[in-house]
Backbone as ProteinMPNN parsed JSONL, in Angstrom:
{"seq_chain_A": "XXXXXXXXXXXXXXXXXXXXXXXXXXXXXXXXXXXXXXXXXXXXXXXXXXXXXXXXXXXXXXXXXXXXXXXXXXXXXXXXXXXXXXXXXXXXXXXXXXXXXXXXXXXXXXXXXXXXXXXXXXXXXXXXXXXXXXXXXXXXXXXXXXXXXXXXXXXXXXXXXXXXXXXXXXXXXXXXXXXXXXXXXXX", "coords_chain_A": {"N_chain_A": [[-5.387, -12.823, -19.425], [-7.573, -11.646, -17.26], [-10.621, -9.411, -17.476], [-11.649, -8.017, -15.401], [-10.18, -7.141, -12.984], [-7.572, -5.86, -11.73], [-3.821, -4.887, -11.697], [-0.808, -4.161, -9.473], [2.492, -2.987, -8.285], [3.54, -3.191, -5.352], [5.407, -2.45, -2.002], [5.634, -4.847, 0.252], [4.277, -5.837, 3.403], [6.14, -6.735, 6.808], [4.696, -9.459, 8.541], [4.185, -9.215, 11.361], [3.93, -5.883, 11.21], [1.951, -6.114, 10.045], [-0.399, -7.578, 11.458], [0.09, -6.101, 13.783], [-0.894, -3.732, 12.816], [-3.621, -4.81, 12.076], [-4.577, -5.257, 14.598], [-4.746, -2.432, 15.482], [-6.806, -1.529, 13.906], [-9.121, -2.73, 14.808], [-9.315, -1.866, 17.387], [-10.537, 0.212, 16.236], [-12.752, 0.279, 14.885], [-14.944, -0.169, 16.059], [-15.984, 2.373, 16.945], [-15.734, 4.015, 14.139], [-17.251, 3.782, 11.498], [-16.154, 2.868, 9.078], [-17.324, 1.417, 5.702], [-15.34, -0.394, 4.502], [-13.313, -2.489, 5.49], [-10.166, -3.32, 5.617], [-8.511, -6.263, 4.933], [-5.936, -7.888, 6.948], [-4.001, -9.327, 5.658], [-3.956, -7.474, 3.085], [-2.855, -5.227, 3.47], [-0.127, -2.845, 2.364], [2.014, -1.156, 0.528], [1.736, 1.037, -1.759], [3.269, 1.184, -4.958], [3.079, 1.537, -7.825], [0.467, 1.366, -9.874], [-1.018, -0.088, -11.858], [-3.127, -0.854, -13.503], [-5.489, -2.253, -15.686], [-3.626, -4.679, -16.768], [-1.879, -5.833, -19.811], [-0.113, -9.084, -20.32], [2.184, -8.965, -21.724], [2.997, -6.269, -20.983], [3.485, -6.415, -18.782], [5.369, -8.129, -18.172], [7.0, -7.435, -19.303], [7.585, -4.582, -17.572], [8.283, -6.405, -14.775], [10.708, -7.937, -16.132], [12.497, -5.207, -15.779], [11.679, -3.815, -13.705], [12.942, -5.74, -11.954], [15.577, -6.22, -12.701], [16.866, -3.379, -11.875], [16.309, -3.39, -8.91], [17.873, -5.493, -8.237], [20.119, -5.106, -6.912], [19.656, -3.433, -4.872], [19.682, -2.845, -1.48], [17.723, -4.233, 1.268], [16.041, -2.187, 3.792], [15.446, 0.113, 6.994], [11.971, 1.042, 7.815], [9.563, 3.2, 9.706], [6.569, 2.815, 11.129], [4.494, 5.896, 10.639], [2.147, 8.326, 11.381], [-1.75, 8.517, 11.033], [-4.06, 9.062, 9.112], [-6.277, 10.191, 6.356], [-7.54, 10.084, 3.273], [-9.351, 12.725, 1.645], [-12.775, 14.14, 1.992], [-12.909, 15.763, 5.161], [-14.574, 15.536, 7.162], [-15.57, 13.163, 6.067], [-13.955, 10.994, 4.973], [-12.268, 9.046, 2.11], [-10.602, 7.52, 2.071], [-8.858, 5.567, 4.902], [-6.118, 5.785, 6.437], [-2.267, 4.559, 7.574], [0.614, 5.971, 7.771], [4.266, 6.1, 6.998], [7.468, 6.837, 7.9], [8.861, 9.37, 6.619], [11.315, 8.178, 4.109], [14.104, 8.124, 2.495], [15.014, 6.006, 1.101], [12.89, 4.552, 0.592], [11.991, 6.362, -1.216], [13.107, 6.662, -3.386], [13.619, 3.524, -4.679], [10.772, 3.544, -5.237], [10.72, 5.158, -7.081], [12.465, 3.761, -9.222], [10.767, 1.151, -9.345], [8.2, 2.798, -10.399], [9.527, 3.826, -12.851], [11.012, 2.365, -14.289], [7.726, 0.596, -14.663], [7.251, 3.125, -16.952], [8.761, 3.035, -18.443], [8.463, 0.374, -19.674], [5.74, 0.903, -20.957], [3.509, 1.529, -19.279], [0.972, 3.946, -18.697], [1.08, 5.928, -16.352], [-0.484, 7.366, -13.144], [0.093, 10.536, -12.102], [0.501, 12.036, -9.453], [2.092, 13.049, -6.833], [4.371, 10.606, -5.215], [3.355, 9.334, -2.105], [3.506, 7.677, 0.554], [1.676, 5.543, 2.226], [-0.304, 2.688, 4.07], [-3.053, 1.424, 3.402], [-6.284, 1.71, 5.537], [-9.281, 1.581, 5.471], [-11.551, 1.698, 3.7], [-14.333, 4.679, 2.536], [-16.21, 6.272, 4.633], [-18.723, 6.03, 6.695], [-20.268, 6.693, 8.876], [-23.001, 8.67, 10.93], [-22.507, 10.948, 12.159], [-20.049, 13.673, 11.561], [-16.554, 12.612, 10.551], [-13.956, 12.163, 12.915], [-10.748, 12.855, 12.846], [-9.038, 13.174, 14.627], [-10.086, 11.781, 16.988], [-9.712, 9.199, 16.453], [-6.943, 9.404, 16.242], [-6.107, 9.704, 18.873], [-6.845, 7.167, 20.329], [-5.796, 5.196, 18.131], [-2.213, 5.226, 18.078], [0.737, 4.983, 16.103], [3.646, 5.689, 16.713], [6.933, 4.931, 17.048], [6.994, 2.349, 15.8], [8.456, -0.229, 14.023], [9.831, -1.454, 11.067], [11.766, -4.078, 8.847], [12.199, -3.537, 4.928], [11.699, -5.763, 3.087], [11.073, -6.902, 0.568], [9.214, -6.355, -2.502], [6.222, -6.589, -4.297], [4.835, -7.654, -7.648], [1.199, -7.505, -7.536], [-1.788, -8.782, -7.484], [-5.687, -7.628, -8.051], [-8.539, -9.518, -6.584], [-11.499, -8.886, -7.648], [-14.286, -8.11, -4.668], [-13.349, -10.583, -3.244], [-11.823, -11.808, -0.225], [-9.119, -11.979, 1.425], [-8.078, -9.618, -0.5], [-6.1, -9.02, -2.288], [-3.58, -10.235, -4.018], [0.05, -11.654, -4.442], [1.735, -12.304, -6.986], [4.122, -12.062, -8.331], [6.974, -12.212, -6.374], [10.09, -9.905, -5.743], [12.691, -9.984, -4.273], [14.741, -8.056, -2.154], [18.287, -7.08, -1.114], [19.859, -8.875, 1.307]], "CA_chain_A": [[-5.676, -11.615, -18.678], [-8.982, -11.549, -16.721], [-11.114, -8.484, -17.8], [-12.166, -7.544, -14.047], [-8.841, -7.054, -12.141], [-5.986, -4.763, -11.813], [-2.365, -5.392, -10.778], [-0.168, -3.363, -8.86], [3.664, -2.915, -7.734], [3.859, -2.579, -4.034], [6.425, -3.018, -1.05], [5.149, -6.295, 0.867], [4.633, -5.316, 4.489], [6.072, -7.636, 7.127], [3.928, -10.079, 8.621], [4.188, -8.852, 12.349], [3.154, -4.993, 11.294], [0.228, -6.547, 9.665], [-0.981, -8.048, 12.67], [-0.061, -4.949, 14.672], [-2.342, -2.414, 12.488], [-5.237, -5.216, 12.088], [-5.316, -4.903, 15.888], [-5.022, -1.209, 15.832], [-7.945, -1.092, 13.328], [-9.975, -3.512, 15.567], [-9.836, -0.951, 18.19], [-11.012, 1.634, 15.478], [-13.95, -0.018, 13.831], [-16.466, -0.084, 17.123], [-16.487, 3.557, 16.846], [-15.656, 4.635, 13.047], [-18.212, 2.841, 10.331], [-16.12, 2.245, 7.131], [-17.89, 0.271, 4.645], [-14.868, -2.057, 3.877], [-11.988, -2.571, 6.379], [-8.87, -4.148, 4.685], [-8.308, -7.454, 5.312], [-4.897, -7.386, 7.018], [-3.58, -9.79, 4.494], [-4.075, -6.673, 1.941], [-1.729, -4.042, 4.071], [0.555, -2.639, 1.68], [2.521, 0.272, -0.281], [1.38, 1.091, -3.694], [4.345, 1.822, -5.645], [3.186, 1.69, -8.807], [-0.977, 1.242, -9.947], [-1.054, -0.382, -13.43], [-4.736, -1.009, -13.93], [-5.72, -3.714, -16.063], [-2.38, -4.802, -17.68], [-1.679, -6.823, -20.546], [0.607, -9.623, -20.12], [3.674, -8.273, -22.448], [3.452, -4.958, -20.66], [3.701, -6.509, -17.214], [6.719, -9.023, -18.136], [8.368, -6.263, -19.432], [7.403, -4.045, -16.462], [8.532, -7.072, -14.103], [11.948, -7.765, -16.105], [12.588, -3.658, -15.838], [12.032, -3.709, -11.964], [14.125, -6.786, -11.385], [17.103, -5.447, -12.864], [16.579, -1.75, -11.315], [16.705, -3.77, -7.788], [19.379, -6.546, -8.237], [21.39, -4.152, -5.903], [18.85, -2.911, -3.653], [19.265, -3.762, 0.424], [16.729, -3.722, 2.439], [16.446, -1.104, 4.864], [14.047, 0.203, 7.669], [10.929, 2.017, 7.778], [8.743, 3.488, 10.83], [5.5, 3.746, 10.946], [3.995, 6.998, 10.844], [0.633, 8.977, 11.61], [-2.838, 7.771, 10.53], [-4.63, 10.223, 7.883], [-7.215, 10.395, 5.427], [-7.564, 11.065, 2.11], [-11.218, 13.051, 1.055], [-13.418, 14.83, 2.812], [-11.915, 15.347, 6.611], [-15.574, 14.651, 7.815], [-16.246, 12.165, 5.53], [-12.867, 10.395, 4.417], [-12.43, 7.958, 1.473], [-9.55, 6.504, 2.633], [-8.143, 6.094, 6.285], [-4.14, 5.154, 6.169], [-1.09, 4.52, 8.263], [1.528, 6.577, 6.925], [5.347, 5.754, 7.424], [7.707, 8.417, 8.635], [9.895, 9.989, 5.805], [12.518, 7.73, 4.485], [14.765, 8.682, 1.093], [15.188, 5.192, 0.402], [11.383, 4.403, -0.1], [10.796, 6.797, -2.608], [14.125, 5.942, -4.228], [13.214, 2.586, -4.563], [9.657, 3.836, -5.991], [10.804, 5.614, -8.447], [12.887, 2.562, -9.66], [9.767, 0.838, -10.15], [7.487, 4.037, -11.746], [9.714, 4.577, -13.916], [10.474, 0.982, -15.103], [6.673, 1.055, -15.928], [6.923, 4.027, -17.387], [9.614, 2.584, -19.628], [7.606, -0.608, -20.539], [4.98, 1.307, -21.893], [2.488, 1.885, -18.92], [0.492, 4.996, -18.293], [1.026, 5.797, -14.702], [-0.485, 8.404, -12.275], [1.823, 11.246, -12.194], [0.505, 12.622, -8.478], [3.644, 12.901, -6.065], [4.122, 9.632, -4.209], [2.675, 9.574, -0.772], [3.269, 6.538, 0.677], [0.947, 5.02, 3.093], [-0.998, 1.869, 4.232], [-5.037, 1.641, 3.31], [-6.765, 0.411, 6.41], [-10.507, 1.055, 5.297], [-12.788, 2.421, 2.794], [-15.786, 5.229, 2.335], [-16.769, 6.766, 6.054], [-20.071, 5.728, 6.539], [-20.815, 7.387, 10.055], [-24.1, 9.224, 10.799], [-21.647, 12.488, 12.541], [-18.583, 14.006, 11.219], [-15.754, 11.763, 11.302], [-12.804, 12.916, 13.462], [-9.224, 12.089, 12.129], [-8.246, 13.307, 16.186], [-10.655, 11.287, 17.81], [-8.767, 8.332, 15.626], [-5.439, 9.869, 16.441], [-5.962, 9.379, 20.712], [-7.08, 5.753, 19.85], [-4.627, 4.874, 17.351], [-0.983, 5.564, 18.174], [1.804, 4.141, 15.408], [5.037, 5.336, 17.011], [7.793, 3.901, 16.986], [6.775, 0.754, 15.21], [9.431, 0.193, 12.866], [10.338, -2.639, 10.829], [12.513, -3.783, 7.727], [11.96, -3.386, 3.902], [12.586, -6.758, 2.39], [10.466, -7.595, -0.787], [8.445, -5.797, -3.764], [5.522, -7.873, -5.35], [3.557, -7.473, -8.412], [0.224, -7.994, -6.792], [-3.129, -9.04, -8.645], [-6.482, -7.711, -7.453], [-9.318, -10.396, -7.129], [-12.631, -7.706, -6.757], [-15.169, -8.725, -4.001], [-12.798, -11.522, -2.361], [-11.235, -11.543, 0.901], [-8.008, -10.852, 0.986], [-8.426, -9.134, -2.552], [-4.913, -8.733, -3.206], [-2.523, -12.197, -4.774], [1.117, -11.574, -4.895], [1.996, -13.445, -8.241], [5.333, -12.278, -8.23], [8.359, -10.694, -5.866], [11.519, -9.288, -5.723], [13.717, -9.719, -3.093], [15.74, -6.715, -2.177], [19.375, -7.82, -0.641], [19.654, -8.908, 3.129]], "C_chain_A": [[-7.168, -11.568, -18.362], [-9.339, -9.622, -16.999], [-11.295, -7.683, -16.282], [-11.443, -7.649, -13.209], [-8.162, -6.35, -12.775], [-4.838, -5.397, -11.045], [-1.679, -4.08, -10.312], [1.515, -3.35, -8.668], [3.446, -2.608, -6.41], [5.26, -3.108, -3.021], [5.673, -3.454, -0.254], [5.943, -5.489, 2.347], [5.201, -6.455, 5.287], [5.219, -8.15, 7.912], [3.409, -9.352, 10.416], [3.432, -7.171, 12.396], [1.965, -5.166, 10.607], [-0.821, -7.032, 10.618], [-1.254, -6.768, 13.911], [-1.208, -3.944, 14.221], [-3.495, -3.121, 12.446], [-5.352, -4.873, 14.074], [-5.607, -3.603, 16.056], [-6.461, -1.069, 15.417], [-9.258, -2.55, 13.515], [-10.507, -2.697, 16.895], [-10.708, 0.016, 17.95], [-12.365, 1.63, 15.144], [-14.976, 0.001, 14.897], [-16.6, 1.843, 16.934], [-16.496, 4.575, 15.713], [-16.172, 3.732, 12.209], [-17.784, 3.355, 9.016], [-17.05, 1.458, 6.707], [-17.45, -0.69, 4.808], [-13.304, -1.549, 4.865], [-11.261, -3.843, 5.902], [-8.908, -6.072, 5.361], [-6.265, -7.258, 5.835], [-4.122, -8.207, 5.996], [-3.057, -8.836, 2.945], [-2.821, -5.129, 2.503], [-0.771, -4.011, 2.826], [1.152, -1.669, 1.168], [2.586, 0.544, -1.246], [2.741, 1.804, -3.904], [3.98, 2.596, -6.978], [1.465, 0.864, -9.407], [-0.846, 1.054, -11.602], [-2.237, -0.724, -14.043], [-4.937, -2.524, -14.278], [-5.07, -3.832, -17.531], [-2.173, -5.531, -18.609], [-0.492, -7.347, -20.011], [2.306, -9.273, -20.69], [4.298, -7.083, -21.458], [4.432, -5.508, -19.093], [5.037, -7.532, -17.146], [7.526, -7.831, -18.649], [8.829, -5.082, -18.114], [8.567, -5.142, -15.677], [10.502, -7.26, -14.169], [12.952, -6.331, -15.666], [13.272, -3.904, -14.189], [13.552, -4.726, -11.162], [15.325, -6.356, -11.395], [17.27, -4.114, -12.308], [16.992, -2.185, -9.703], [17.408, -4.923, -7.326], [20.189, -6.117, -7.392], [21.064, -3.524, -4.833], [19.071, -3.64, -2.545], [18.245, -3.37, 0.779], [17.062, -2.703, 3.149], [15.172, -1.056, 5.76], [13.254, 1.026, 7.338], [10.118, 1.881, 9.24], [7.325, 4.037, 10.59], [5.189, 4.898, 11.726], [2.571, 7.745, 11.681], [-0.467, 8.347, 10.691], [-3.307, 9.412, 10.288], [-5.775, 9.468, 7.353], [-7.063, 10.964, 3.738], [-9.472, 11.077, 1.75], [-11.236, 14.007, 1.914], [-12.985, 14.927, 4.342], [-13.213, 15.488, 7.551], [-16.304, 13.796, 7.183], [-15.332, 11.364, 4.814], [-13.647, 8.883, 3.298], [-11.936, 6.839, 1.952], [-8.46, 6.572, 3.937], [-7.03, 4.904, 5.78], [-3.761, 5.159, 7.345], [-0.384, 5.047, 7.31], [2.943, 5.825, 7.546], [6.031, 7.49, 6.825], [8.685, 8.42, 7.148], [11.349, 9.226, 5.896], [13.261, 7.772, 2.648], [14.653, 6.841, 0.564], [14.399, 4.483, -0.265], [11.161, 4.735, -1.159], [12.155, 6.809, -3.309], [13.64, 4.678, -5.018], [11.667, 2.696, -5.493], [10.066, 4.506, -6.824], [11.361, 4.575, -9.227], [11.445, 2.142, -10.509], [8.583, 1.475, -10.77], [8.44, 3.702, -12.763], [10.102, 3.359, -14.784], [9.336, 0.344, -15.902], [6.431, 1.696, -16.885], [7.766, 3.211, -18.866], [8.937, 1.305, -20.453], [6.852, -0.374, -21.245], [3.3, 1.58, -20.741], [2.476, 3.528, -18.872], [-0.061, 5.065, -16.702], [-0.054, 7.575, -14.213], [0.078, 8.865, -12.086], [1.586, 12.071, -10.835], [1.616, 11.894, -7.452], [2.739, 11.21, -5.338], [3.735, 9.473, -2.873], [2.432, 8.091, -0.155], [2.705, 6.209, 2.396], [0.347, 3.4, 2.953], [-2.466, 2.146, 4.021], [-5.772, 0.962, 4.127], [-8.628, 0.279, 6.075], [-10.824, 2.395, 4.453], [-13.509, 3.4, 3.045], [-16.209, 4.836, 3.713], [-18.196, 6.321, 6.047], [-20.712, 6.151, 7.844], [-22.223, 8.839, 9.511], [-23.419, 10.951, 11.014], [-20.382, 12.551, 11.77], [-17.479, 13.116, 11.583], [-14.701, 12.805, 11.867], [-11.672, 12.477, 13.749], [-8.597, 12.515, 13.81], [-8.968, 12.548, 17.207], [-9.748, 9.699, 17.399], [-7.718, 8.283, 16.238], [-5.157, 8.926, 18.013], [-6.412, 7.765, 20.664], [-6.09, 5.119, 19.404], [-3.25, 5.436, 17.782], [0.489, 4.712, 17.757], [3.083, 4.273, 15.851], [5.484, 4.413, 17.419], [7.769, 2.399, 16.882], [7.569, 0.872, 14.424], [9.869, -1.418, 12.301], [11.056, -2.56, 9.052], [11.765, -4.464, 6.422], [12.514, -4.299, 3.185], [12.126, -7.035, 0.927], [9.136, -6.394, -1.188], [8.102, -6.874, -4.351], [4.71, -7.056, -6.234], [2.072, -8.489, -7.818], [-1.107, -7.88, -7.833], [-4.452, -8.347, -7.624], [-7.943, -8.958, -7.416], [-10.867, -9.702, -6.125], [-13.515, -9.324, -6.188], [-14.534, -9.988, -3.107], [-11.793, -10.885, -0.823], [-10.032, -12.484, 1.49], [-8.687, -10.445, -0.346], [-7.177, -9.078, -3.064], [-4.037, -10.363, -3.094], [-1.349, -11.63, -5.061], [1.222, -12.286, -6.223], [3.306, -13.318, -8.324], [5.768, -11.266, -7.077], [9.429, -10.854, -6.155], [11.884, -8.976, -4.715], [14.806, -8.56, -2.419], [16.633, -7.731, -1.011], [19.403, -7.722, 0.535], [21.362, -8.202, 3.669]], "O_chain_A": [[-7.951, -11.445, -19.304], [-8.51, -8.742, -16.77], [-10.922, -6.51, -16.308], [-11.883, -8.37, -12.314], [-8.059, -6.16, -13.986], [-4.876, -6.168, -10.086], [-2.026, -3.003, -10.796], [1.784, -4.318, -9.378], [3.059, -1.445, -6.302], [5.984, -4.048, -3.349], [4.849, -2.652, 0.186], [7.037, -4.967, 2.564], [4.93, -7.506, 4.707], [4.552, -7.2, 8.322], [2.229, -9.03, 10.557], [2.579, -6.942, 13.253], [1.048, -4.344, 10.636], [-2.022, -6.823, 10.447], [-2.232, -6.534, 14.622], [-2.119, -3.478, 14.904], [-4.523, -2.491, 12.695], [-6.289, -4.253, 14.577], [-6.62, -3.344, 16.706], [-7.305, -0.63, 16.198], [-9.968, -3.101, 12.673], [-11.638, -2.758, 17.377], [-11.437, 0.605, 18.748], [-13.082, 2.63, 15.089], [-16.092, 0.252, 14.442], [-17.74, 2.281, 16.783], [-16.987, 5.693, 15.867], [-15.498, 2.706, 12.119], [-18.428, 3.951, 8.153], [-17.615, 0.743, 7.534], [-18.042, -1.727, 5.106], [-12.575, -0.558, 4.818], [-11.657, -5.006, 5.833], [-9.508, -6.623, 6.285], [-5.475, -6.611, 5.148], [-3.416, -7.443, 5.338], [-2.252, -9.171, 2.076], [-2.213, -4.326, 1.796], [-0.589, -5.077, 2.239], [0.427, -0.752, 1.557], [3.636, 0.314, -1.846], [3.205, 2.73, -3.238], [4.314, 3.741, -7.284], [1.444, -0.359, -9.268], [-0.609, 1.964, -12.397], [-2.225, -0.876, -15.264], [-4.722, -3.551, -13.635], [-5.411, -3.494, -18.664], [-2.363, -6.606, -18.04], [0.254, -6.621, -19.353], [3.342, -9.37, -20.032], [5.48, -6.892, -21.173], [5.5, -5.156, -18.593], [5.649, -7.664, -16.086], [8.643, -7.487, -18.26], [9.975, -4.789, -17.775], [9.746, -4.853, -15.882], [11.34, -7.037, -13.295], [14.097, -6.516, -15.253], [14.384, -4.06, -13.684], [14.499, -4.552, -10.395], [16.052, -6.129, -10.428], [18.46, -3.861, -12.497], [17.866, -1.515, -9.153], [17.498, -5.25, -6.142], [21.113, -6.869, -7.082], [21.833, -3.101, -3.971], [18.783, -4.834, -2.461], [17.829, -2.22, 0.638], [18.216, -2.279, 3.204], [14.163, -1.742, 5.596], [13.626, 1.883, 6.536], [10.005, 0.814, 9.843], [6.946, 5.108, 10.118], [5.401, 5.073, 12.926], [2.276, 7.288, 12.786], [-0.135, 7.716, 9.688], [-3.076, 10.458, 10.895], [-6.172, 8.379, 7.768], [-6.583, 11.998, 3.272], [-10.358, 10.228, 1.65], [-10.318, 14.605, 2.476], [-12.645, 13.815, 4.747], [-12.964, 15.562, 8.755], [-17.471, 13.553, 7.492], [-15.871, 10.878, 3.82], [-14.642, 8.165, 3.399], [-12.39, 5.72, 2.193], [-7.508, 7.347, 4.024], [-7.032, 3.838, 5.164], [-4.475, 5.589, 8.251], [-0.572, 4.764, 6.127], [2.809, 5.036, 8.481], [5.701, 8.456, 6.136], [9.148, 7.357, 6.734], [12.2, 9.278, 6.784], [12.582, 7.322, 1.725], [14.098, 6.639, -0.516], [14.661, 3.877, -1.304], [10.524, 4.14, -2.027], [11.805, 7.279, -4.391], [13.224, 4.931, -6.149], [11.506, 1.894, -6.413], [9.337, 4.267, -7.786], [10.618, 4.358, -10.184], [11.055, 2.48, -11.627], [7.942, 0.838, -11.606], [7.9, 3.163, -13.729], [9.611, 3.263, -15.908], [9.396, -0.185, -17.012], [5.635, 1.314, -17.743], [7.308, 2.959, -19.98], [8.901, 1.266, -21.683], [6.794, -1.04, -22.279], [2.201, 1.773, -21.261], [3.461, 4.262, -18.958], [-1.023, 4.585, -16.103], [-0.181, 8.579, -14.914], [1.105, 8.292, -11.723], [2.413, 12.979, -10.768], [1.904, 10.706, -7.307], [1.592, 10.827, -5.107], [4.876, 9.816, -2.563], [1.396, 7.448, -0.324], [3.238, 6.573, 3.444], [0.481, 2.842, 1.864], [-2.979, 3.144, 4.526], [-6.075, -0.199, 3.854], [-9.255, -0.752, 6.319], [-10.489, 3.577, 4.531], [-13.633, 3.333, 4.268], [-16.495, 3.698, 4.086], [-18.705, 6.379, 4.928], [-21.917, 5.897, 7.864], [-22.38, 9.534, 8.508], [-23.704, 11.913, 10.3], [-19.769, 11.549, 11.402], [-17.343, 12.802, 12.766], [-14.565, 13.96, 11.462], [-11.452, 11.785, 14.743], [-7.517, 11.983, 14.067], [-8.516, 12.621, 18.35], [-9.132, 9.196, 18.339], [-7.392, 7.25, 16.823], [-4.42, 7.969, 18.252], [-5.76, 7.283, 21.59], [-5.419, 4.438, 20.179], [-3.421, 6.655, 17.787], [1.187, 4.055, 18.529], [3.858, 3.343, 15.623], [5.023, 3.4, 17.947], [8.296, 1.529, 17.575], [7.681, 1.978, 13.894], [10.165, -2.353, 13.046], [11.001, -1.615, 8.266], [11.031, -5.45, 6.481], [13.582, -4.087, 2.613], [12.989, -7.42, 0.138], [8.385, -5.796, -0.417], [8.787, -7.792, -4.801], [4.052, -6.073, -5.893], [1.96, -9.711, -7.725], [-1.298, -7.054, -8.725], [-4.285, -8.503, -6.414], [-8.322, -9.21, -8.559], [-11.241, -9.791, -4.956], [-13.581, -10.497, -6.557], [-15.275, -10.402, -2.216], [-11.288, -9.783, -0.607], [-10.202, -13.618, 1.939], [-9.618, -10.942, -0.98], [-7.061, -9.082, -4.29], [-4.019, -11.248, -2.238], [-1.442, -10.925, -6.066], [0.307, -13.108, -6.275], [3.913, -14.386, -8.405], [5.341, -10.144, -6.802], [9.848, -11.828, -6.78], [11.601, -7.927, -4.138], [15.975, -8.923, -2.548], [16.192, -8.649, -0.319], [19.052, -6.67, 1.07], [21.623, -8.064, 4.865]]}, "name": "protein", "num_of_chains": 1, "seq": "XXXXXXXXXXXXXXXXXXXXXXXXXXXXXXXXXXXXXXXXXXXXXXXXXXXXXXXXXXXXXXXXXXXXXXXXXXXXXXXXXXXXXXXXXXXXXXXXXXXXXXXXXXXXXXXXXXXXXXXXXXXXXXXXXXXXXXXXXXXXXXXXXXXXXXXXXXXXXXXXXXXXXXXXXXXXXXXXXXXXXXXXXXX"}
């Protein structure tokens, strides 16, 4: 276990809306100054934020999930609206959201609560699932999540929900995030 990394649970986006939001947030970045704009490689859906895990916890975690989605299909998801979380003229974190779908946060609870059962200590704020496209606002004026909006436009992008990975972080690299393992959900 490396001292300076965290792992994660997320749902693995597919490769095509990764490409689609790095272009969106190629349009974005000449006129909104994040710090740190994702690498699209890093697109993703936190399920489940385990910090910095010991190895027992996370094979137990891992066996947990597996069996929890042995039965899981895939399904779709659409992306949503682009947000913020922080300050709403000075955001931490600008997202893609996806539109309201029961089987998502089905599916996330699966794997919460599989951690929960291994023995992690999770974050207990409701799930809110989004994409993280960049970091800490760094503009001289107010940012403006509607100036964004008329720029950015996610409807009706929609694509399907095939695989959950335990993902490694590796700080300061680019990508930063390492699948190490997934889980296939059924075609």
């Amino acid at each position: 276990m490396t001292i300076n990394t965290h792992f994660f649970f997320a749902l693995v986006l597919p490769d095509d809306i990764k490409a689609y939001l790095n272009a969106v947030t190629e349009q974005l970045k000449q006129d909104f100054p994040f710090k740190k704009w994702l690498h699209p490689a890093d697109y993703h859906i936190t399920m489940a934020f385990l910090g910095n895990a010991p190895d027992t916890l996370k094979e137990d975690a891992l066996r947990r999930i597996e069996n929890e989605l042995a039965n899981e299909g895939s399904f779709g998801l659409e992306l949503g609206d682009i947000g913020g979380f922080g300050k709403s003229e000075s955001p931490r974190i600008l997202w893609a959201g996806v539109k309201q779908q029961e089987r998502l946060f089905a599916i996330q609870r699966k794997v919460y609560n599989s951690c929960i059962e291994a023995g992690f200590e999770l974050d207990k704020k409701p799930f809110k699932p989004h994409i993280t496209l960049a970091r800490k606002f760094g503009g001289d004026s107010p940012f403006s999540l509607e100036s964004v909006r008329q720029i950015a436009n996610l409807e009706d992008k929609q694509f399907e929900a095939v695989q959950v990975a335990l993902y490694q972080t590796h700080l300061g690299a680019s990508p930063s995030y390492e699948k190490i393992f997934t889980i296939n959900l059924q075609k």
